[in-house]
C-alpha positions as CSV (number, residue, x, y, z in Angstrom):
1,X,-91.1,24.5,-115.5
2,X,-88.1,23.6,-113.9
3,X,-88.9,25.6,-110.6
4,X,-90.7,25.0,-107.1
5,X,-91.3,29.3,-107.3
6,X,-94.8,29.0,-109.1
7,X,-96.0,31.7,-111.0
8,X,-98.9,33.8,-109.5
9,X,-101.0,32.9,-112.6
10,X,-101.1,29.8,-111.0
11,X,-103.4,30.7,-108.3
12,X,-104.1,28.0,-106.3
13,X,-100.4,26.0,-106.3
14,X,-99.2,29.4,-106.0
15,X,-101.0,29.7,-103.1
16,X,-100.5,26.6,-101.7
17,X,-96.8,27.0,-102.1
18,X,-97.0,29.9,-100.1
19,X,-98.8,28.4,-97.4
20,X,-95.9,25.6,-97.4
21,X,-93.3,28.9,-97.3
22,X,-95.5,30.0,-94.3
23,X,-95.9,27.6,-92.3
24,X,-92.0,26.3,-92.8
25,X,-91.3,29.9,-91.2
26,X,-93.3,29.5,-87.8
27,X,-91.9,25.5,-87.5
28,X,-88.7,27.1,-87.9
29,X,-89.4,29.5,-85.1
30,X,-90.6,26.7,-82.7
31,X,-93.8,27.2,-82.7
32,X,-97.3,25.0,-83.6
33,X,-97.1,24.5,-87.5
34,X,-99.1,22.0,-90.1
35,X,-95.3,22.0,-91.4
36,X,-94.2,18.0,-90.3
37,X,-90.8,16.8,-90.9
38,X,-91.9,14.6,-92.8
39,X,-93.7,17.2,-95.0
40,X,-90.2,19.3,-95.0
41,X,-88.1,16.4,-96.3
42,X,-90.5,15.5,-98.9
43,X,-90.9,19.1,-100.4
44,X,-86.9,19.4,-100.2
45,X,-86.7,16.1,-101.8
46,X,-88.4,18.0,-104.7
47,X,-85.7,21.3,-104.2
48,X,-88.4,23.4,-103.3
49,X,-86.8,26.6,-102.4
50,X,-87.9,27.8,-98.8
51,X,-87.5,31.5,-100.1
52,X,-89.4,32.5,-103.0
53,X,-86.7,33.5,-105.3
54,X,-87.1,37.3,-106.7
55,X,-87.9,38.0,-110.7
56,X,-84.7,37.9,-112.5
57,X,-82.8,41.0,-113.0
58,X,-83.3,41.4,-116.9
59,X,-86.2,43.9,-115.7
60,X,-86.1,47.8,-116.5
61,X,-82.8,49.8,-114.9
62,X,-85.9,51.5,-112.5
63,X,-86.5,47.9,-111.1
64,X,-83.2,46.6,-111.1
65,X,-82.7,48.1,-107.3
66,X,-85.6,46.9,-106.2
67,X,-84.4,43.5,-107.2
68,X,-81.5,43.8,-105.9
69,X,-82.7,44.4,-102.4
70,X,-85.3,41.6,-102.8
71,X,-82.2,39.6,-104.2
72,X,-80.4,40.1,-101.3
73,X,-83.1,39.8,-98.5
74,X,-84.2,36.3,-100.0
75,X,-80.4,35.0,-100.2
76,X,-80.0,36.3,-96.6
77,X,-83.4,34.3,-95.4
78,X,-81.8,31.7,-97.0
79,X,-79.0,32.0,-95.1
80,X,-80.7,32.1,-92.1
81,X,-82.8,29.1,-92.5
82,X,-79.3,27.0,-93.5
83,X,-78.3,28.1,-90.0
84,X,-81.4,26.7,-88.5
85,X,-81.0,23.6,-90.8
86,X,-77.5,23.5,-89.4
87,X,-78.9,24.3,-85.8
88,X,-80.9,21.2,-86.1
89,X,-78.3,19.0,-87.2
90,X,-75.9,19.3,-84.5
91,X,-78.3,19.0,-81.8
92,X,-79.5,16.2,-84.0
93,X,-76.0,14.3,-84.4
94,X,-73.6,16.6,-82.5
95,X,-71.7,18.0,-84.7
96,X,-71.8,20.8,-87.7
97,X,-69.3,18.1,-89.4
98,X,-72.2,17.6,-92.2
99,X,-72.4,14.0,-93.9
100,X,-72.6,14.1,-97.8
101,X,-75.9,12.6,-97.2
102,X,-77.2,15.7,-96.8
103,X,-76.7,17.1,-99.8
104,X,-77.9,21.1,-99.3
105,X,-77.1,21.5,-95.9
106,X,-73.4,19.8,-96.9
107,X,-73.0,22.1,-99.7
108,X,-74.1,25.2,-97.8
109,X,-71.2,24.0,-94.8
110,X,-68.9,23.8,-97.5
111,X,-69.1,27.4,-98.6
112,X,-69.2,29.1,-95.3
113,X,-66.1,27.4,-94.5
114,X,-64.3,28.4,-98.1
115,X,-65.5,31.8,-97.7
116,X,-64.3,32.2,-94.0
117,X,-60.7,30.6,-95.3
118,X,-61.1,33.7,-97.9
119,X,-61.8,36.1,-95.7
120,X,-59.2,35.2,-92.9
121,X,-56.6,35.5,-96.2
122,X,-57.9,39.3,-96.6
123,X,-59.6,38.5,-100.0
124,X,-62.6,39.7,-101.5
125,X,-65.4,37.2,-99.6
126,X,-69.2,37.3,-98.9
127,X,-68.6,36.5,-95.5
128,X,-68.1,39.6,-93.3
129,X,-66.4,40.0,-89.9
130,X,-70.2,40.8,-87.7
């Protein structure tokens, strides 16, 4: 299938990725969670996508806007849970300097700092001023 965002006709790994999902959230948030560390770096290890990515927008023009809000919201709680990723890291090692080793969290650092160079130059950039 080429994706960790199971289909719900697959019931129970459906559900059981949505459990994962769930209980990533409230270890996230500091608080008693079956999620481990160890279970973390094992499902990323996989790519398994913390947010469940939104149907693709080939839908009706009706649903199109609805997607486009889920769109957004999941690639903003993406974004949040890179920062808490990032959070970790430097309380981890001390620095948001990220090593290569970690590929995601690397990649993510990377763009944040190419699109505040964009944005500082007054160009067109996802990142905003707030």
């Amino acid at each position: 299938y080429g994706t960790t965002n199971v289909d719900r006709s697959h019931k129970r790994l459906y559900n059981w990725t949505k459990t994962q999902r769930r209980d990533y959230k409230v270890m996230i948030a500091n608080k008693t969670s079956p999620m481990t560390q160890k279970r973390k770096l094992a499902l990323e290890e996989l790519g398994f996508n913390w947010v469940r990515e939104p149907v693709a927008m080939t839908q009706k023009k009706s649903q199109n806007a609805c997607d486009r809000i889920a769109w957004n919201l999941a690639n903003e709680a993406i974004w949040d849970a890179r920062l808490e990723e990032l959070r970790r890291y430097k309380e981890e090692y001390g620095t948001t300097n990220v090593d290569r080793s970690h590929k995601r969290l690397y990649n993510w650092t990377k763009t944040q700092r190419r699109d505040y160079k964009v944005m500082i130059a007054n160009k067109t950039s996802p990142m905003t001023q707030k």
